[in-house]
C-alpha positions as CSV (number, residue, x, y, z in Angstrom):
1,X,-89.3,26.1,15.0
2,X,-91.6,23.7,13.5
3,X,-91.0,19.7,14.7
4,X,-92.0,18.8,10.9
5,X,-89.5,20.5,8.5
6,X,-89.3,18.1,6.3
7,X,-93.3,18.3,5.3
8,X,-94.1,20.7,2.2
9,X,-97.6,22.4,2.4
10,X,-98.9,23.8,-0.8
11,X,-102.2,26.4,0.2
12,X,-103.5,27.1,-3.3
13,X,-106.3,30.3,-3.0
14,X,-108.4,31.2,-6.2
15,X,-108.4,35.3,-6.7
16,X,-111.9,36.3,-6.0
17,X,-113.3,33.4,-7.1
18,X,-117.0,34.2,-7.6
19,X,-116.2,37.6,-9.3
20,X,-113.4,36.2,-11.8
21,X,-116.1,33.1,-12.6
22,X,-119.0,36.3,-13.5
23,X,-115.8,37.9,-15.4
24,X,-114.9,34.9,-17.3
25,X,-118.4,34.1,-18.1
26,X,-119.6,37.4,-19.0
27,X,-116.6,39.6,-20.8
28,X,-118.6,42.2,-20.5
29,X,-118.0,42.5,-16.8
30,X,-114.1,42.2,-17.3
31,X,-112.1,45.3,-15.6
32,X,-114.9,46.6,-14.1
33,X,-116.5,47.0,-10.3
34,X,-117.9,43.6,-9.4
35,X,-119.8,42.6,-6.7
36,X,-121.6,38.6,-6.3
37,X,-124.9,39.1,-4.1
38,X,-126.4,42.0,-2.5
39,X,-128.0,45.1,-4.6
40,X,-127.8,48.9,-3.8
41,X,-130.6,48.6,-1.6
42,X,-130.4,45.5,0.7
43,X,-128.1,42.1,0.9
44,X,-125.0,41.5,1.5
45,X,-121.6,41.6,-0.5
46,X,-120.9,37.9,-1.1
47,X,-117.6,38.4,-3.0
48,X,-115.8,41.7,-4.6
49,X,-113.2,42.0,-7.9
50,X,-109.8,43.7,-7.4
51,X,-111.9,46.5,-9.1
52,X,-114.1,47.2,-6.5
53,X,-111.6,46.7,-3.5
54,X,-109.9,49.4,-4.1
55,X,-112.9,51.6,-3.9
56,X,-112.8,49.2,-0.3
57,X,-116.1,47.3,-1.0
58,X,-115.3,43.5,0.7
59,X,-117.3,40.5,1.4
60,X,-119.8,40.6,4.2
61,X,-120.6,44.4,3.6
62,X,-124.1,45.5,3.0
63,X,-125.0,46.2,-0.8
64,X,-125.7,49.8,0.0
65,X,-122.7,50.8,1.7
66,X,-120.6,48.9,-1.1
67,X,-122.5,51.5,-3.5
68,X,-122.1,54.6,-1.5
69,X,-118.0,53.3,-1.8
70,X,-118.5,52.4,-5.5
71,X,-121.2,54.3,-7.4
72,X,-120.0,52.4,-10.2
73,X,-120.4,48.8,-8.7
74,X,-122.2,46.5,-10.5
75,X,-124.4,43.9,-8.7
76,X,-124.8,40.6,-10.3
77,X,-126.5,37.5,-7.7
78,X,-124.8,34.3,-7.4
79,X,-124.8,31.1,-9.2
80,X,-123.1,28.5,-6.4
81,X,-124.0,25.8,-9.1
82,X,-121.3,27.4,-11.2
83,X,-119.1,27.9,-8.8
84,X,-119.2,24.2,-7.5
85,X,-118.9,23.4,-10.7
86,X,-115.5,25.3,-11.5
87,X,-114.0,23.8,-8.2
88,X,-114.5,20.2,-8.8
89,X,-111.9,20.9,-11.8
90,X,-109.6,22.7,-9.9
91,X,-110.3,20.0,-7.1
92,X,-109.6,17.2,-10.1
93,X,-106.0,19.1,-10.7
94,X,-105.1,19.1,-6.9
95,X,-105.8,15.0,-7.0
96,X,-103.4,14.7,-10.0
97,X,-100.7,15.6,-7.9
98,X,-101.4,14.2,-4.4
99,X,-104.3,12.5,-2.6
100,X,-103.5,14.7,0.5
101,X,-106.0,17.4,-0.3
102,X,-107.7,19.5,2.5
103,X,-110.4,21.7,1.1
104,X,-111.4,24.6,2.9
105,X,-114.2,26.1,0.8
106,X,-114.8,26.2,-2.8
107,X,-111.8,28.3,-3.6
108,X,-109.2,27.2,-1.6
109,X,-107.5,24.1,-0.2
110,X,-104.2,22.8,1.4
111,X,-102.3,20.0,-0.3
112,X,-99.6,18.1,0.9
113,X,-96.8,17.1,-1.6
114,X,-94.1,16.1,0.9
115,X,-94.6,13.0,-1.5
116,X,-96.5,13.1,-4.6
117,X,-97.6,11.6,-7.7
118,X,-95.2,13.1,-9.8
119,X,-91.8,12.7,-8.2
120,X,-91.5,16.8,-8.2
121,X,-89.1,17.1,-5.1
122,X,-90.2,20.8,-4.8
123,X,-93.1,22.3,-3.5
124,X,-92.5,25.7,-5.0
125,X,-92.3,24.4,-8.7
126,X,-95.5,21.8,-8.1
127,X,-97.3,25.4,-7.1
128,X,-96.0,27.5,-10.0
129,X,-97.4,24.2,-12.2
130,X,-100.6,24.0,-10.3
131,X,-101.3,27.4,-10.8
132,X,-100.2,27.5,-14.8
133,X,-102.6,24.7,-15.2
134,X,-105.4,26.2,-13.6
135,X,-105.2,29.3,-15.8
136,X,-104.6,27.1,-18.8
137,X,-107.6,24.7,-18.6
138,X,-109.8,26.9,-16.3
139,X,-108.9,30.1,-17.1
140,X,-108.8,31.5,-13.7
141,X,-105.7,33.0,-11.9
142,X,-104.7,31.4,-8.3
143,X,-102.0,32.2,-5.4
144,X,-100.4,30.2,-3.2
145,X,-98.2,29.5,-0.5
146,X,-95.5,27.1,0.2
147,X,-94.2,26.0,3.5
148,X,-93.3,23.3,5.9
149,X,-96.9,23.8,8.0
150,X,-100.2,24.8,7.2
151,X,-100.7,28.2,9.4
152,X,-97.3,29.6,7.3
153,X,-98.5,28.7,4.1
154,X,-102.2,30.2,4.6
155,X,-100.7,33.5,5.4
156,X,-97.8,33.2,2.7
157,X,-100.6,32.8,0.1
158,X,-102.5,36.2,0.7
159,X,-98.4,37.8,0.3
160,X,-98.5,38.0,-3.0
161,X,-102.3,38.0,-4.6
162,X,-103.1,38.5,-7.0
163,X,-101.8,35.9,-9.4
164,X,-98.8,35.0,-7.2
165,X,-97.0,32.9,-4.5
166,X,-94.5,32.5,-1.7
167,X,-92.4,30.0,-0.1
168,X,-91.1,30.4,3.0
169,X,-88.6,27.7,4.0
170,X,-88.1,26.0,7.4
171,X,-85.1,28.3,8.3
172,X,-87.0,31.5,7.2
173,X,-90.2,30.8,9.3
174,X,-89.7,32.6,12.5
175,X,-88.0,35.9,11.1
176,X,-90.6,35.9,8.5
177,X,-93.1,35.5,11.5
178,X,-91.2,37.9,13.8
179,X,-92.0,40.7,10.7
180,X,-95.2,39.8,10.4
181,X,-98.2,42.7,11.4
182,X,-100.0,40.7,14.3
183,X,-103.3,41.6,11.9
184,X,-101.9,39.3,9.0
185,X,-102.0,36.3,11.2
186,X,-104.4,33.7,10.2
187,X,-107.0,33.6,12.9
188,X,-106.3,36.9,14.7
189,X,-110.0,38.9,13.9
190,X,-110.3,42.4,14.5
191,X,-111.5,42.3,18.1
192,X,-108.1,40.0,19.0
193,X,-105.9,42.3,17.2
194,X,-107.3,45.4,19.1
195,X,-107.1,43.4,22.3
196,X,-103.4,42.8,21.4
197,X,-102.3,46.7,20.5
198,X,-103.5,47.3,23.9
199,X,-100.8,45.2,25.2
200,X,-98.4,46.4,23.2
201,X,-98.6,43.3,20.5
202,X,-98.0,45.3,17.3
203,X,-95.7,42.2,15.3
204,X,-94.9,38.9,15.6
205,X,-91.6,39.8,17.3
206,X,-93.9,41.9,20.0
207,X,-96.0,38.3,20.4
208,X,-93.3,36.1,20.6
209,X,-91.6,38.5,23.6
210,X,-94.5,37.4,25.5
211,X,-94.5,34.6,27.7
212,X,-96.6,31.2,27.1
213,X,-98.0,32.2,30.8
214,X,-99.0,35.9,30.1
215,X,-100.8,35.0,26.7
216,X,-102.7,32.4,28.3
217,X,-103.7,34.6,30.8
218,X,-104.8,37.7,28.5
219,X,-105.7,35.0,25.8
220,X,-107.3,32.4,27.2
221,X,-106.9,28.7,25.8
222,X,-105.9,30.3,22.2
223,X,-102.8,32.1,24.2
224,X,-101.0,28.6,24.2
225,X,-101.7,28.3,20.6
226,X,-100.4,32.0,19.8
227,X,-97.4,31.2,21.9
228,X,-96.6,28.0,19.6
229,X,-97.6,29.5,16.0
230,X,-95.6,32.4,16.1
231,X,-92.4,30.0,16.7
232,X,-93.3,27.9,13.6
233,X,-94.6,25.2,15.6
234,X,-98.1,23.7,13.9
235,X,-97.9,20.6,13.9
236,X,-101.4,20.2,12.0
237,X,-101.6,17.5,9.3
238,X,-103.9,17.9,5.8
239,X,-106.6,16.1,6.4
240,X,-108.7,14.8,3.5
241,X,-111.3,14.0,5.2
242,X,-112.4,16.9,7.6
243,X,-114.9,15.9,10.3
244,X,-118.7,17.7,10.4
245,X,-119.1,20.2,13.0
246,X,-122.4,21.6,12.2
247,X,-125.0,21.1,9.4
248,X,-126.5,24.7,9.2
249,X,-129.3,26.8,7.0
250,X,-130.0,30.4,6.9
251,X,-131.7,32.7,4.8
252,X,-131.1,36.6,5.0
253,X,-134.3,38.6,3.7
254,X,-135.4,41.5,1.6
255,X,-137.1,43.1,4.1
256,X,-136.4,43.4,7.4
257,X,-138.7,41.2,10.0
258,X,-139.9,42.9,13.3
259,X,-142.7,40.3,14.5
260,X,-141.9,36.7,16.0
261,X,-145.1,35.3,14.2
262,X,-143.3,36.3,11.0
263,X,-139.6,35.4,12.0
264,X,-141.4,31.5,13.1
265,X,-143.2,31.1,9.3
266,X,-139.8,32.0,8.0
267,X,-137.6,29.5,10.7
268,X,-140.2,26.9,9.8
269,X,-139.0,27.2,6.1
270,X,-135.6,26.7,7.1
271,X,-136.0,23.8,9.6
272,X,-137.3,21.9,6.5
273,X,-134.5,22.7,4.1
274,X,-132.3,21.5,7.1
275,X,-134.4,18.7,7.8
276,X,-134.0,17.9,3.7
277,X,-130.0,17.9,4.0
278,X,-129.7,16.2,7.4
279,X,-131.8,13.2,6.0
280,X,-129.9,13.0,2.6
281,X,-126.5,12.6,4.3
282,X,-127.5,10.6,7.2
283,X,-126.6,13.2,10.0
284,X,-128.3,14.0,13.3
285,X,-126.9,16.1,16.3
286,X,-128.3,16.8,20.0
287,X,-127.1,20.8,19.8
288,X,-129.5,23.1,17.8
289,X,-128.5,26.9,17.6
290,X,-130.8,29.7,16.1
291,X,-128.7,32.2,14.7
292,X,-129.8,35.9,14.5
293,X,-128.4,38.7,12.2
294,X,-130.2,42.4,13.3
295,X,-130.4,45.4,11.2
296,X,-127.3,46.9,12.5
297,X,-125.3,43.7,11.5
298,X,-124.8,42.8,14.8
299,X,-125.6,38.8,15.8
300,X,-127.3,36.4,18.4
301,X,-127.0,32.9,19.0
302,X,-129.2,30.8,21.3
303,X,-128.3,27.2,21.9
304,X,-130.0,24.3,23.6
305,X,-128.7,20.6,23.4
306,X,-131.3,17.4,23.6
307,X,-130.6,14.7,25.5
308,X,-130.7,12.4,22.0
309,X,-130.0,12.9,18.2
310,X,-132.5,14.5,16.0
311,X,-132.7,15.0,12.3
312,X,-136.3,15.3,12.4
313,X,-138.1,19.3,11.3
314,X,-140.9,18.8,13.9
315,X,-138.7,18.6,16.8
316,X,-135.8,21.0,15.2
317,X,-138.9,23.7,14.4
318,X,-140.2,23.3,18.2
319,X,-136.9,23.6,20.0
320,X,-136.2,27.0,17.5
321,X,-139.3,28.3,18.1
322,X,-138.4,28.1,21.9
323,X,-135.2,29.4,21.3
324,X,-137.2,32.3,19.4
325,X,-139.4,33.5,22.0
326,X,-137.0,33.4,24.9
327,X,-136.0,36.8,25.1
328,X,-137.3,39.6,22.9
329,X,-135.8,40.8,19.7
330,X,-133.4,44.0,20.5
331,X,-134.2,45.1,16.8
332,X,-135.5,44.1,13.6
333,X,-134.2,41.2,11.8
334,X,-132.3,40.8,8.7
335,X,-131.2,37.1,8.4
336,X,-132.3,33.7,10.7
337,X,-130.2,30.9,10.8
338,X,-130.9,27.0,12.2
339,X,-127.5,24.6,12.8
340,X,-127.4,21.3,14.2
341,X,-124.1,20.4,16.1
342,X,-123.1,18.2,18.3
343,X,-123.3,15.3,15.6
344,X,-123.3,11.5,15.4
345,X,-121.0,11.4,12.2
346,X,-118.6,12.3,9.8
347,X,-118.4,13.4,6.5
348,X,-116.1,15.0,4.2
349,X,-116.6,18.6,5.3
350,X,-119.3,20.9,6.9
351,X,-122.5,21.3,5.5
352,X,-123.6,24.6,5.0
353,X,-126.9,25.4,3.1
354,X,-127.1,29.4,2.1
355,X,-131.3,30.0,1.6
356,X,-132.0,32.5,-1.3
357,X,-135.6,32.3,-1.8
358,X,-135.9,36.1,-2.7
359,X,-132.4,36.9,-3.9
């Protein structure tokens, strides 16, 4: 059980944020198959309505497959200045209530009301109030989900979407866990819940059988975290101020890229934009990975750390370039990708910088 009851974890979660922003803007689109980014020919899907996940089009699928699922679907490309725009008011409701904020992305964020600004003793009604006010003066529709630690409440908030919410208290944490499918679990992926059918890890209650010893040795390091979560026990605080793990640029392109020569103009391109936001918020790193997305969607990362910080494009752009031409290309490219890790400060939460030169 967790060792902090007494803490009360609000994980508020926009419903498909970038689609409901089109809908709301455009009530032209409302009720219909949505998809943000991609087209019926290349991309990728960046967000989907409720309307077109039930034909099964999701985030991260290719815009051509999400058409074959949904003849129907209707493409419209991204407008992140919107979106930002949208969550800084939703961000501004959060802040009336406590100062605890965590934000994950632009459309979701943990808050921490164990004490807040308006005396409300329960989580559950600061939630409903949150939410009614978001609708109200936004005009979107949120979930969220209540609990005494942040793992519980991320997967209480998905329970009831859209448009809902769930507390699960203190004393309900483990048999709510011990029901659980071991796929709902927030950070299981799809290759960790195969591993886990094959030892016989259907549900929480099949996880929690296992010892801390036999996870850790099918699981690696994350075993002894599996071991603890399913128990109620994460102990994690909301942190306002997240630290920067990577600064990162990537661009995925129209048409697919089979020479090097071609793959370094574009990677040059990038290394600047990165160079642009490294510079503007003061950050340098030693670790700099080229990322590579192939036409079959599968990916490739290549890493070398420097013996000092950089910021600087010419020595980014050389170190990518010899990241580039270390091995060949198994297939033709769709996206390439420069991040800088390893860095020498912090800010309030990753950097990420999406390229869309062509979109």
């Amino acid at each position: 059980m967790s060792d902090n009851p007494q803490r009360k974890i609000i994980h508020i979660d926009m419903d498909a944020f970038y689609a409901s922003v089109e809908q709301m803007d455009n009530p032209d689109l409302k009720g219909k198959p949505l998809a943000v980014g991609g087209n019926e020919v290349r991309g990728v899907v960046s967000a989907a309505s409720y309307e077109a996940r039930k034909f099964g089009v999701r985030s991260a699928m290719s815009g051509a497959q999400a058409k074959r699922n949904c003849p129907d679907l209707i493409f419209v490309p991204p407008r992140f200045d919107r979106y930002r725009e949208i969550s800084k008011k939703i961000q501004k409701i959060f802040h009336e209530y406590t100062d605890l904020v965590e934000p994950l992305s632009l459309d979701e964020a943990y808050l921490d009301v164990t004490q807040n600004k308006k005396g409300n003793p329960s989580a559950t009604l600061i939630a409903q109030e949150i939410r009614k006010r978001i609708f109200d003066e936004v005009g979107l529709t949120a979930s969220a989900g209540i609990s005494s630690n942040k793992f519980v409440a991320k997967i209480a908030s998905d329970y009831n979407k859209p448009n809902g919410q769930k507390t699960i208290n203190p004393e309900e944490i483990e048999d709510f866990l011990e029901a659980l499918d071991i796929k709902k679990f927030y950070g299981i992926g799809k290759v960790t819940t195969e591993k886990m059918y094959q030892h016989g890890i259907f549900t929480g209650k099949d996880l929690k059988r296992k010892t801390s010893e036999y996870l850790e040795e099918h699981f690696g390091k994350s075993g002894a975290q599996y071991y603890k979560i399913v128990r109620g026990i994460h102990n994690s605080e909301v942190k306002p101020n997240r630290t920067t793990k990577s600064v990162a640029a990537e661009h995925t392109f129209d048409t697919n890229l089979t020479s090097e020569i071609f793959m370094a103009e574009r990677l040059e391109r990038i290394a600047t934009e990165l160079e642009r936001r490294l510079q503007k918020h003061k950050i340098s790193g030693k670790t700099i990975t080229l990322k590579i997305k192939y036409s079959d969607f599968t990916q490739q990362t290549r890493s070398k750390t420097l013996p000092y910080f950089v910021s600087d494009k010419g020595i980014i752009f050389e170190t990518v370039k010899e990241l580039l031409y270390q091995e060949r290309m198994k297939d033709s490219v769709r996206l390439l990708g420069i991040s800088l890790a390893n860095l020498n400060t912090e800010i309030k939460k990753t950097v990420v910088v999406q390229l869309r030169f062509e979109f």
